[in-house]
DRENMIBA-884019 format. One record per residue (C-alpha): residue number from 1; residue in one letter; x negated, y negated, z negated. Coordinates in steps of 0.1 Angstrom, whole numbers. Layout:
<pts>
<pt><num>NUM</num><residuo>A</residuo><c1>X</c1><c2>Y</c2><c3>Z</c3></pt>
...
</pts>
This chain:
<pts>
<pt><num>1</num><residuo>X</residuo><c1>111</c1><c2>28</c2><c3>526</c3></pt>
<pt><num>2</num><residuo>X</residuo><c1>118</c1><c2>-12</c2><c3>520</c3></pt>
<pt><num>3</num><residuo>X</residuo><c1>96</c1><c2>-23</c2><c3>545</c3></pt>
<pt><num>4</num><residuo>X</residuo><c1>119</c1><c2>-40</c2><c3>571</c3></pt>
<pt><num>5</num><residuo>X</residuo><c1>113</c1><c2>-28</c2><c3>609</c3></pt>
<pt><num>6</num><residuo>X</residuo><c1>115</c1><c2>-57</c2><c3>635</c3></pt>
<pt><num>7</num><residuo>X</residuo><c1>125</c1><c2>-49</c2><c3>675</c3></pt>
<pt><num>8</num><residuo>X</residuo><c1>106</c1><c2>-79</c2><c3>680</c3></pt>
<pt><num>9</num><residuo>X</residuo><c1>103</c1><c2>-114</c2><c3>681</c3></pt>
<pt><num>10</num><residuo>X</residuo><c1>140</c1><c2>-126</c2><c3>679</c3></pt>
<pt><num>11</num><residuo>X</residuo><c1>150</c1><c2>-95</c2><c3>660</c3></pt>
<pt><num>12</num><residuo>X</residuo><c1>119</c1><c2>-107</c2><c3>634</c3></pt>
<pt><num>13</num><residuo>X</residuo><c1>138</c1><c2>-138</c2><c3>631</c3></pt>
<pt><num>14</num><residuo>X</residuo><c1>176</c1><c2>-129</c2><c3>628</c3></pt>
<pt><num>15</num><residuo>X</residuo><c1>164</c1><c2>-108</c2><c3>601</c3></pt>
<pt><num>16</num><residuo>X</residuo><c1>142</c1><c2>-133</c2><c3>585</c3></pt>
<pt><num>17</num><residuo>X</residuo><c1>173</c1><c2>-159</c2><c3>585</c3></pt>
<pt><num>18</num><residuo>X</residuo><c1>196</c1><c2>-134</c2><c3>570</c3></pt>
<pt><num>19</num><residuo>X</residuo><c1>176</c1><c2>-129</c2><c3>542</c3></pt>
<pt><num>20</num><residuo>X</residuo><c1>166</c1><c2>-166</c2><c3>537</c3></pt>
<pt><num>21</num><residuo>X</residuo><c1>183</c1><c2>-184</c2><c3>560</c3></pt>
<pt><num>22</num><residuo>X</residuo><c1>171</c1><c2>-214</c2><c3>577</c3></pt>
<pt><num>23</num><residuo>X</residuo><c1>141</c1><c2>-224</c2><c3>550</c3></pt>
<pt><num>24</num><residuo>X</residuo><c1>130</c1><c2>-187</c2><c3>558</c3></pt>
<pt><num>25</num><residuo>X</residuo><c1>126</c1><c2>-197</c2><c3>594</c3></pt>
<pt><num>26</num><residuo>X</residuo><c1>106</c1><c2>-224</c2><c3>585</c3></pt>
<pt><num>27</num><residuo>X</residuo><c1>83</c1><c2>-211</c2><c3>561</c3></pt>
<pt><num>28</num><residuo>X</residuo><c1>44</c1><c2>-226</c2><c3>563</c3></pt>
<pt><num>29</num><residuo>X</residuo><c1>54</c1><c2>-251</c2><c3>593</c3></pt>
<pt><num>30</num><residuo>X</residuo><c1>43</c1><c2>-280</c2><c3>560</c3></pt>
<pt><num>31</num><residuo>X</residuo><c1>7</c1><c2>-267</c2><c3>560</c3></pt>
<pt><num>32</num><residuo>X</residuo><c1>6</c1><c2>-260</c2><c3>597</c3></pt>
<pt><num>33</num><residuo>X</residuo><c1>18</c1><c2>-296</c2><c3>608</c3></pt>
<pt><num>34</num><residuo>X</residuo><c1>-13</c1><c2>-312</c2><c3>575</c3></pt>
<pt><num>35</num><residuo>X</residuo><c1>-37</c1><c2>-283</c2><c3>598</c3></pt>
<pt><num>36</num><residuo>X</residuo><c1>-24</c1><c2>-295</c2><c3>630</c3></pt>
<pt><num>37</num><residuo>X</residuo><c1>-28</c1><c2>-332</c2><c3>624</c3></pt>
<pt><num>38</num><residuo>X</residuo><c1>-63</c1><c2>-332</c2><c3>609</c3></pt>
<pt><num>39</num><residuo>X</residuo><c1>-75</c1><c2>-307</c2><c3>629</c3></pt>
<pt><num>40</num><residuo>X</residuo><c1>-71</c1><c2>-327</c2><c3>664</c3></pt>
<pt><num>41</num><residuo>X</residuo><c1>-81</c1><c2>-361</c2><c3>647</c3></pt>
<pt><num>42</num><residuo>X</residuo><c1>-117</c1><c2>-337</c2><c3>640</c3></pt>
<pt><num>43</num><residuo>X</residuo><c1>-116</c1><c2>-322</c2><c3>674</c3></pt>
<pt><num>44</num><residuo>X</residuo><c1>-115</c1><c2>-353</c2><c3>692</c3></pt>
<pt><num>45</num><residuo>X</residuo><c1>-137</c1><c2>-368</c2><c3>667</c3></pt>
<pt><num>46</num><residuo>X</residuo><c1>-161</c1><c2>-345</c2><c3>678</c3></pt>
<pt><num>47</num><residuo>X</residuo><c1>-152</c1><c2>-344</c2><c3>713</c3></pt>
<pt><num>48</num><residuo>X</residuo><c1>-155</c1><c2>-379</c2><c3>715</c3></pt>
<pt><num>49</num><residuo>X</residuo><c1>-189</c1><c2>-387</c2><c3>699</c3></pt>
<pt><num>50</num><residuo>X</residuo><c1>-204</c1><c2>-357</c2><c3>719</c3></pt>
<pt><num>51</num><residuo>X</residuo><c1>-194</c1><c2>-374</c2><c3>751</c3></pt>
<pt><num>52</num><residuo>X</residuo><c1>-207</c1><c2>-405</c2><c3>736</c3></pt>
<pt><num>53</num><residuo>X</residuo><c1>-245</c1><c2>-386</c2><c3>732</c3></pt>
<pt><num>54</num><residuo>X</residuo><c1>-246</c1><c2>-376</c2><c3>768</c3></pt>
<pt><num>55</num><residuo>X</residuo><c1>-237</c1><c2>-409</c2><c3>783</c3></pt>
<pt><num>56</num><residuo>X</residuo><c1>-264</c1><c2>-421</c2><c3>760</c3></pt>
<pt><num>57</num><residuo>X</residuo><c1>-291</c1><c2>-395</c2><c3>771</c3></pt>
<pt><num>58</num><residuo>X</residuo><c1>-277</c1><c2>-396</c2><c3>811</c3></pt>
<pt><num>59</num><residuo>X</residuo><c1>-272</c1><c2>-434</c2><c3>812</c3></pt>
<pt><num>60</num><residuo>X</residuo><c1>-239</c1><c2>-422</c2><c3>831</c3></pt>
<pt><num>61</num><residuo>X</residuo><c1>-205</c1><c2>-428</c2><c3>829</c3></pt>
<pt><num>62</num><residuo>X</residuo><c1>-180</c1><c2>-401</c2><c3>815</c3></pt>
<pt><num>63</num><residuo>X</residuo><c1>-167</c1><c2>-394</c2><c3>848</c3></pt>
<pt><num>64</num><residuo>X</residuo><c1>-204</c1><c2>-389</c2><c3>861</c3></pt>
<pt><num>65</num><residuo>X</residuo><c1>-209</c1><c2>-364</c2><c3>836</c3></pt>
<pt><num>66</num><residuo>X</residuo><c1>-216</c1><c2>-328</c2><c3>846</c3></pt>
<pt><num>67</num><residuo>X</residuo><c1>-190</c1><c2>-298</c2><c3>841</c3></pt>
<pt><num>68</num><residuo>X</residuo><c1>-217</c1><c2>-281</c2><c3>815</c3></pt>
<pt><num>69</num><residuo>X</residuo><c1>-219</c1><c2>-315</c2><c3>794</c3></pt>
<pt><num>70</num><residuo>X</residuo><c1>-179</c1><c2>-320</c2><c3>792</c3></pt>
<pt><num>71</num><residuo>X</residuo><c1>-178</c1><c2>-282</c2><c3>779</c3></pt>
<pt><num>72</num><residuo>X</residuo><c1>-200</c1><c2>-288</c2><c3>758</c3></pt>
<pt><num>73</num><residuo>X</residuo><c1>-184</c1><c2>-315</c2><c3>741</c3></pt>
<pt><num>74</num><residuo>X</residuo><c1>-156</c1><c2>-299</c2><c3>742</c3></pt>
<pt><num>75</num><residuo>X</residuo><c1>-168</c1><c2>-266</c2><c3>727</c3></pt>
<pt><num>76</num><residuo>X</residuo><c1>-189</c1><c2>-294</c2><c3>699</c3></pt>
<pt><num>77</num><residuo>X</residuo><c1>-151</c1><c2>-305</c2><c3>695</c3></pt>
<pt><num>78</num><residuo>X</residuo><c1>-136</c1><c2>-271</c2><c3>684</c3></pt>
<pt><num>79</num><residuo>X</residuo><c1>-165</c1><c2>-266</c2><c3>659</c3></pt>
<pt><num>80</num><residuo>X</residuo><c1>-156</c1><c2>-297</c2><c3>645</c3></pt>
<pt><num>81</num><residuo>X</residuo><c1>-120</c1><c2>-290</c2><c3>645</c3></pt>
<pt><num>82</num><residuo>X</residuo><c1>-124</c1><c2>-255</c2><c3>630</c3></pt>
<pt><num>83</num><residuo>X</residuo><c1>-150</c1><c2>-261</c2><c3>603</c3></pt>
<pt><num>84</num><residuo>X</residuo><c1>-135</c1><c2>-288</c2><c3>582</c3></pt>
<pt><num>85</num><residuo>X</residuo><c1>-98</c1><c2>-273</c2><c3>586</c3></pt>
<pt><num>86</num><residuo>X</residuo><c1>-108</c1><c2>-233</c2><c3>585</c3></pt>
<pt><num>87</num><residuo>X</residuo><c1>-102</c1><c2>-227</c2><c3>542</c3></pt>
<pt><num>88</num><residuo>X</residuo><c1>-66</c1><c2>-247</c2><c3>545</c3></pt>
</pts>
């Protein structure tokens, strides 16, 4: 068989950079970083206007916030990472 049979991690990638050497290493990092950089600027986007809601609806500071309320912004902030970002 062709199929190539990797001991693992390091293996996986002295074999990758025999066969295509160091832009073989690198392959996909260009759409990770574009994922990577919007993705965050959505998450704390999100993130940011969640925490914005509850101070509105407590009357309280961020740091007087509960535990439950900062999850859940932060869980709001992963949708609204993941949902614009997800079909890259």
């Amino acid at each position: 068989s062709n199929a190539l049979q990797f001991k693992g991690p390091l293996d996986c990638a002295k074999k990758v950079y025999e066969l295509e050497g160091i832009k073989g290493i690198y392959k996909g990092q260009v759409i990770t970083v574009v994922r990577e950089f919007f993705g965050y600027g959505f998450y704390f986007l999100g993130y940011e206007f969640a925490i914005s809601k509850f101070k509105e609806y407590t009357g309280k500071q961020q740091n007087e916030l509960s535990s439950i309320m900062l999850m859940a912004s932060g869980a709001f902030g992963g949708f609204s990472m993941w949902l614009p970002i997800y079909p890259i």
